[in-house]
N, C-alpha and C positions, 0 to 999 in steps of 0.2 A: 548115473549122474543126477537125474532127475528125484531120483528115491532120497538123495542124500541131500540134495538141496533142499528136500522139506524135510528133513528130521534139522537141519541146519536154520531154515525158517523156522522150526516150533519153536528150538532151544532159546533165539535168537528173539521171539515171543515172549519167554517163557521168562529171560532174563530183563525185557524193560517192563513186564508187569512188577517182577518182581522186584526192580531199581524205582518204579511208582509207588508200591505200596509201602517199603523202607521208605523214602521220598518224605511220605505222609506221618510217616510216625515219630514224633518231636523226644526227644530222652528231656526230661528234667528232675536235678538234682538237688532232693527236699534241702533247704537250709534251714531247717526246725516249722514250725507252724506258722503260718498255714502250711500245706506242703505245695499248692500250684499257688501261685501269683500272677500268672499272665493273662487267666483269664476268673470269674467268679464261678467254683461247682457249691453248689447244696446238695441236702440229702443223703448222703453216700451210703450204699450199698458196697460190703466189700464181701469177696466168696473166693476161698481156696482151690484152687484148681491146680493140678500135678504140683508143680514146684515155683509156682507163682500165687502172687494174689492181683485180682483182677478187683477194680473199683469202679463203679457204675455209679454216676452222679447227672442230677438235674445243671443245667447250664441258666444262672441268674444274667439275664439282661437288659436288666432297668434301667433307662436313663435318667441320669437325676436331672430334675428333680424327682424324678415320677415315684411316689411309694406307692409300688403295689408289684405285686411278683408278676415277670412278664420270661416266661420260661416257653420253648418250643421245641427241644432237642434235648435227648440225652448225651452223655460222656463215658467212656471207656478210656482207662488208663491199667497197665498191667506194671509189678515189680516183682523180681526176685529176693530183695534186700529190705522195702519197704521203707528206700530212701530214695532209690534211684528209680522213677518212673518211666512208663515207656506213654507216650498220649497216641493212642489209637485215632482211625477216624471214625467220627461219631454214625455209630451202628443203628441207633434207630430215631426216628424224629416223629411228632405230632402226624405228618402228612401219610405215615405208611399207614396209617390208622386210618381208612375209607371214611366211619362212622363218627370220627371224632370230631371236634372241634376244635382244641386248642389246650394250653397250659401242661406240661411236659412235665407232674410233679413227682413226687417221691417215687421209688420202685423197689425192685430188686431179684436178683437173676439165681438159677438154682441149674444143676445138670442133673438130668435123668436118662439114660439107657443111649449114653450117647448123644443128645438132644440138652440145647439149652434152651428154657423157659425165663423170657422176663416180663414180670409182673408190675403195671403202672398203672397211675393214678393220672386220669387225664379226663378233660372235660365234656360232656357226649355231644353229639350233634345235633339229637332230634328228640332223646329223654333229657328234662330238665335235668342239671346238676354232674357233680363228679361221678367216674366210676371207675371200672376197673375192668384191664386188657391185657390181653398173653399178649408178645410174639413170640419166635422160635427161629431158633438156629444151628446152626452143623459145628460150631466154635463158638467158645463166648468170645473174642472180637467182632463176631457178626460176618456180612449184614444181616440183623434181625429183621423179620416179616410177620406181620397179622398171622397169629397163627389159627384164629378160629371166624375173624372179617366180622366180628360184632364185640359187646364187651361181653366179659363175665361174671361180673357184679353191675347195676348200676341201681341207682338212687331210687328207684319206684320197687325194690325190691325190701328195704331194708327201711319201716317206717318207724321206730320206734324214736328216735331223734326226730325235730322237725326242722331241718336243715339239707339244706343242697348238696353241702361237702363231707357228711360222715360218711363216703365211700369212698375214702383215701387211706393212702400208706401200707401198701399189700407187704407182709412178711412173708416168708412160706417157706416148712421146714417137713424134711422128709426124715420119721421117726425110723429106728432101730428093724420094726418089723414092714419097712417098705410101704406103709401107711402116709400119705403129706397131706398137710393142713396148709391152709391160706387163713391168715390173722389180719385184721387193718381193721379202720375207723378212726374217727373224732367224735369225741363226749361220747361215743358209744363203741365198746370193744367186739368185734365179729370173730368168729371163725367159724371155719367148713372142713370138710374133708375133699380134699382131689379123686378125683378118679386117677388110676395109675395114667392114664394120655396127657395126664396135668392140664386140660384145657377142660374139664368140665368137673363143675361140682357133683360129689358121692354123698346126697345128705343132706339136712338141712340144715341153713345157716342159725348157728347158735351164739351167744350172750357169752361175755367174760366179763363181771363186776368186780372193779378196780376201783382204788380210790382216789381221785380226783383224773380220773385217765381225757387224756387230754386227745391225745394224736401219736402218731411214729411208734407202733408195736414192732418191737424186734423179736423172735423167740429163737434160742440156743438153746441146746441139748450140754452137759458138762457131768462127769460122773454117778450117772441116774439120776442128777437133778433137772430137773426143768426151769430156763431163766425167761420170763416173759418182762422185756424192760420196755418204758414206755414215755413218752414225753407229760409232763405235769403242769398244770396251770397256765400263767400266764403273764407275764414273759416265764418259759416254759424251761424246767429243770429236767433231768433224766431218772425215773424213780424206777423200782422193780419188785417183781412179788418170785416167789420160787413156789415148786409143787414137786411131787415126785409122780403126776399125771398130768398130761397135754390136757386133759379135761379139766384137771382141778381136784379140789380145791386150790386155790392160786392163794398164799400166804404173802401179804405186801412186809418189805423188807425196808423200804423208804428210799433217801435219795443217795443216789450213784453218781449222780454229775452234775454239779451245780448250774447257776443260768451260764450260758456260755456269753463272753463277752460284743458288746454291741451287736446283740443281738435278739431277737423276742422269741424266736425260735431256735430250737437245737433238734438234730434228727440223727439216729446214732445207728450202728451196727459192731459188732461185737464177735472176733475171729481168734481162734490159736493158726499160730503160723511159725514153726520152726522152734518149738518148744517157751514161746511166750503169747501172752495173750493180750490184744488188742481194741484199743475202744476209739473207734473212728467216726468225727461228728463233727460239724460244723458251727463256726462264727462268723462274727461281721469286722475280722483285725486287719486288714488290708489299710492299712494309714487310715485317711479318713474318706476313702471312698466303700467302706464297707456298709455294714449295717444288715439291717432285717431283711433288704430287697435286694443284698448284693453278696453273696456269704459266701465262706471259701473255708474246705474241708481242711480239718485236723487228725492228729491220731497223738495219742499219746498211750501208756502202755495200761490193763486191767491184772487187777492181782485178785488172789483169791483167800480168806478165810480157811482154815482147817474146816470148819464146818458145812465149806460149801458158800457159804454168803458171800459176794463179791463187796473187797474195800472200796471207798467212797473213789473216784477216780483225780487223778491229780492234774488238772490243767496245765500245760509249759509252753514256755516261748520255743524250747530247745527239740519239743519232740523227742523222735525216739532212735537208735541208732541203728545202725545197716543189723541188720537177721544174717546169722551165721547157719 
């Protein structure tokens, strides 16, 4: 009797975690762009995972009046259809960061050998200026954890810009022969190679010259081309260069996505998911409480040239429809 009152206790355990963690996970059902309204995400990171796509965004929490980006936690939301969202609860925050400071900004998540890696841009504690931090996880819903308890980029590293913040916007993409690169920077484009443990660099951090590179490098792989797309100027467009080598020569192709509305900023990522291709990025269209400091992700659909070149992308109210 006793034996079976604890297999009766675990199951009976086992069933209000898992009545808590359903509990927590909100469904919302995009009605064209933005696709969340309840709350402001930027940034988006979106990454294919089995039969979902999992979207990883900064949470804008400015109060107005206040202009200036007051961000402390990321966002996780997963779909199957890339209409119908599931909102996760938020996997990783500023605080799990020992060494950091503050400001929760751009990222984005990759899997390796069973391990998930996400890569952020957050402000250091004790090195002046922005940089850049793993953590690590057993699922991408998390919870994610410091995976190395220091950064791994940060600003006294990387002088060639004389600014505090060109150690932002980490891309990271893992090539054909098991090879991954970490890309990021402002006014100045970086990359490195990973070590396979994905938490330390294989190398030294080298140069990408772009023309007019701004901020927000994404880099995708797509039939032996190389797409390294990027944010431009200011208020800032989506421009991109192709190579048929992660090293280069990077050939600039010009603009992909024009200024995104009510907003100074656009920060984009770029997925195939169920035979179409997807260009997910943010504005400032929420009525009028949107803007530069308050932004809320879009996606609308990317198409592709015979020759590889991706068409200019087409902004809509309507968004994109349920993935078959």
């Amino acid at each position: 009797m006793l034996k079976n009152f604890k297999i009766y206790g675990s199951v009976l355990m086992l069933s209000i975690v898992h009545f808590t963690i359903k509990a927590q996970e909100k469904v919302i059902v995009a009605k064209g762009n933005p696709i969340i309204t309840d709350k402001y995400t930027a940034d988006p990171a979106a990454y294919v995972y089995g039969d979902s796509v999992y979207l990883y965004t900064g949470h804008d929490v400015a109060p107005k009046p206040k202009n200036t980006y007051e961000m402390h936690e990321w966002l996780c939301y997963s779909s199957a259809d890339m209409v119908t969202w599931k909102e996760h609860k938020s996997p990783l925050n500023v605080k799990d960061f020992a060494w950091a400071k503050d400001d929760a900004w751009a990222s984005q998540v990759i899997e390796r050998d069973g391990k998930f890696y996400w890569y952020v841009a957050i402000t250091h504690g004790t090195i002046h200026g922005k940089s850049i931090g793993v953590a690590v996880a057993d699922n991408p819903r998390g919870p994610f954890k410091d995976a190395i308890g220091k950064a791994l980029i940060t600003n006294d590293m990387t002088t060639d810009v004389k600014i505090s913040w060109d150690d932002i916007d980490p891309t990271v993409i893992i090539d054909d022969d098991g090879q991954a690169y970490l890309f990021w920077g402002n006014q100045q484009c970086y990359y490195a190679k990973l070590k396979k443990n994905m938490i330390e660099l294989d190398g030294p951090i080298q140069k990408v010259n772009l023309p007019e590179f701004t901020e927000a490098p994404w880099v995708h792989k797509r039939k032996g081309w190389y797409y390294l797309s990027y944010a431009s100027q200011f208020p800032e467009k989506i421009v991109y260069a192709m190579s048929k080598n992660i090293n280069g020569p990077w050939e600039y192709k010009g603009i992909l996505n024009e200024i995104a509305g009510n907003s100074n900023t656009n920060h984009q990522s770029i997925i195939d998911f169920k035979g179409k291709s997807y260009f997910v990025y943010h504005n400032g269209a929420i009525n009028n409480d949107g803007g530069s400091f308050r932004r809320s992700v879009c996606i609308d659909y990317l198409n592709y040239n015979s020759d590889g070149t991706m068409k200019r992308v087409v902004m809509t109210s309507e968004g994109v429809k349920k993935a078959k």
